[in-house]
N, C-alpha and C positions, 0 to 999 in steps of 0.2 A: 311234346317236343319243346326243347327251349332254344334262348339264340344268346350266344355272349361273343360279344361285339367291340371290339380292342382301334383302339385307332394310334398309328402310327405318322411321323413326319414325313414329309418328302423322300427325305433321305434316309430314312429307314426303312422306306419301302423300295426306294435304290437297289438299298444294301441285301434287302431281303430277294429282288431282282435277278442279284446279282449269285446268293447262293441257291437261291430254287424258282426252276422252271415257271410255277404258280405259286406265289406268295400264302396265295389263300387258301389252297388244295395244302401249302404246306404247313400251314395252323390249321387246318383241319383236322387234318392227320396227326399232328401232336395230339391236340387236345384229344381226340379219340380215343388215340393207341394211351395216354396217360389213363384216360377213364375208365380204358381196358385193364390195365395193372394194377388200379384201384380194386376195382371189380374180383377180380382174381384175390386181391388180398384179403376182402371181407366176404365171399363166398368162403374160404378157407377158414375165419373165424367165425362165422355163423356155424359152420358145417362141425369144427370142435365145440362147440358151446353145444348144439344141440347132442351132439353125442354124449358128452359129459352130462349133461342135465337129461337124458332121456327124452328132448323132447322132437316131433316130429319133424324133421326139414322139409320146410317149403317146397314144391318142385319147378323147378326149373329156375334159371338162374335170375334175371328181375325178381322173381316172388324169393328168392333167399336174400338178394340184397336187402328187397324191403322187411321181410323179417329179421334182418340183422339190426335194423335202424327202429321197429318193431321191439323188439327185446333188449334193447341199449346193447347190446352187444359193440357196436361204432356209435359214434358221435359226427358231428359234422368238425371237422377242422376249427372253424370258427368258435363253437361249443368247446372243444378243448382246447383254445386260444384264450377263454374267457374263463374258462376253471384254471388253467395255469397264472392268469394274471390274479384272480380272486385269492389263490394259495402264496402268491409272493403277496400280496399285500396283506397277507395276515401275517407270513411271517415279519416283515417289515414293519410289524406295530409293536 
């Protein structure tokens, strides 16, 4: 399990107050239900790769995410943050 730990001002935790009941229960919940959507996207692109390439899908869903990051099937964000800058600066030469 991991913990990502955001901190806000005063007043943005007013603010946050003021639109949800628990501030924190509702950055919970984002972040969750986002890592849900994630989840669903590259389950979906594991699940065509292996079909396309014959090869065995993982079962169940953890073990297909990690076979997707297993196979380069996905990347981490970061990872193609840093291949998108690497290819503008070559063009750029």
């Amino acid at each position: 399990m991991a913990t990502i730990s955001i901190e806000v001002t005063d007043i943005e935790l007013k603010c946050m107050e003021y639109c949800a009941a628990d501030p924190q229960d509702w950055a919970d919940n984002a972040v969750t239900n986002r890592a849900r959507i994630a989840g669903d996207e590259i389950v979906g692109l594991v699940v065509a790769h292996c079909n396309e390439n014959s090869i065995a899908i993982a079962v169940g869903r953890d073990a297909q995410i990690q076979q997707a990051f297993d196979l380069g099937v996905v990347k981490t964000a970061a990872e193609r943050n840093a291949e998108a800058e690497a290819e503008l600066s070559k063009e750029g030469e």
